[in-house]
C-alpha positions as CSV (number, residue, x, y, z in Angstrom):
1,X,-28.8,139.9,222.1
2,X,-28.1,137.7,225.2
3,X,-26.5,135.2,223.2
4,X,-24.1,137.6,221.8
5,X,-23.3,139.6,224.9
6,X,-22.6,135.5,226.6
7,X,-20.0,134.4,223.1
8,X,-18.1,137.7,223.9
9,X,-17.9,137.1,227.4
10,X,-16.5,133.9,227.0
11,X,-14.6,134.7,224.1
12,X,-13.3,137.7,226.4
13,X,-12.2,134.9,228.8
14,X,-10.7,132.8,226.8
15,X,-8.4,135.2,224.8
16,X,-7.1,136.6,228.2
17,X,-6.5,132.6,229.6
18,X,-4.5,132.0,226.3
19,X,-2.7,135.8,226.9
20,X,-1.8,134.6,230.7
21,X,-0.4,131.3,229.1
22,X,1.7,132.7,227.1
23,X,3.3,135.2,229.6
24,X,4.5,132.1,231.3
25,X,7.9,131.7,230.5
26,X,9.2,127.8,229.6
27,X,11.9,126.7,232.0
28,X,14.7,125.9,229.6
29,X,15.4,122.4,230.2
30,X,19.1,121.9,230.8
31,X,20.0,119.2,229.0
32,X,18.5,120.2,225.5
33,X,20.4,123.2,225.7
34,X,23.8,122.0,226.0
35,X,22.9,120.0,223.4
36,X,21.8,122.4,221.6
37,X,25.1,124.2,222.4
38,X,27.3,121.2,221.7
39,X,25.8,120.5,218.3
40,X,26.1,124.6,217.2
41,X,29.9,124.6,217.8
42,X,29.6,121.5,215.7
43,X,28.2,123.4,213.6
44,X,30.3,125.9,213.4
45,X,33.0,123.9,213.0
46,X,32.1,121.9,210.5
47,X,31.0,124.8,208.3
48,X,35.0,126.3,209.0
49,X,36.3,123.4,207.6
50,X,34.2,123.3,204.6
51,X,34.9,126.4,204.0
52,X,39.0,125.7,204.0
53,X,38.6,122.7,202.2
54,X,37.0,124.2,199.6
55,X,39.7,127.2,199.6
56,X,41.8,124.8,199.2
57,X,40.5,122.7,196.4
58,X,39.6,126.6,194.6
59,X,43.5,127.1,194.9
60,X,44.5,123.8,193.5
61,X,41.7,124.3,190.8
62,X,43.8,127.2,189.6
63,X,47.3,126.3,190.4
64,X,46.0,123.4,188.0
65,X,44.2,125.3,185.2
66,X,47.6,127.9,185.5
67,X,49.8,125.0,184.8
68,X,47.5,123.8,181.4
69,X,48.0,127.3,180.0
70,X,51.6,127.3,180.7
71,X,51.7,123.8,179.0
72,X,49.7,124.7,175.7
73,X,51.9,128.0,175.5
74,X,55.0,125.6,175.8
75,X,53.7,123.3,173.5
76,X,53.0,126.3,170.9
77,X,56.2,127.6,171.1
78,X,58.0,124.6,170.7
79,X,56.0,123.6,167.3
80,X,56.6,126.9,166.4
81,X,60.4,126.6,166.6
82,X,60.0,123.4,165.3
83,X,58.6,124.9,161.8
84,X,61.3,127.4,161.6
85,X,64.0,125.0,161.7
């Protein structure tokens, strides 16, 4: 019984030292955050002109894959006529 009522006191203490720690608020440290800041514009950044680049490349894809079709249609016709004559 003593034993008990002494493990919950200290566990008692214990849980309310690590409550009390973590209350503490962190001072932000300056220079990690405008790192931090700097490397999310990156970031940001970066990911835009992904994101237009591969626009780009999706419209040249097509433009591309337009131009084949147009080519094979061209190509039928003009075998077709060919036959005719």
């Amino acid at each position: 019984m003593y034993k008990n009522l002494r493990f919950q006191k200290n566990h008692n203490f214990f849980f309310k030292n690590n409550i009390n720690q973590k209350k503490k608020k962190k001072k932000i440290n300056l220079k990690s955050y405008t790192d931090y800041k700097s490397t999310t514009e990156s970031q940001i950044i970066y990911i835009y002109s992904f994101n237009f680049s591969f626009f780009c490349f999706c419209s040249l894809s097509t433009i591309i894959n337009q131009h084949q079709k147009f080519k094979k249609k061209a190509y039928k016709t003009a075998t077709k006529k060919k036959k005719n004559m």
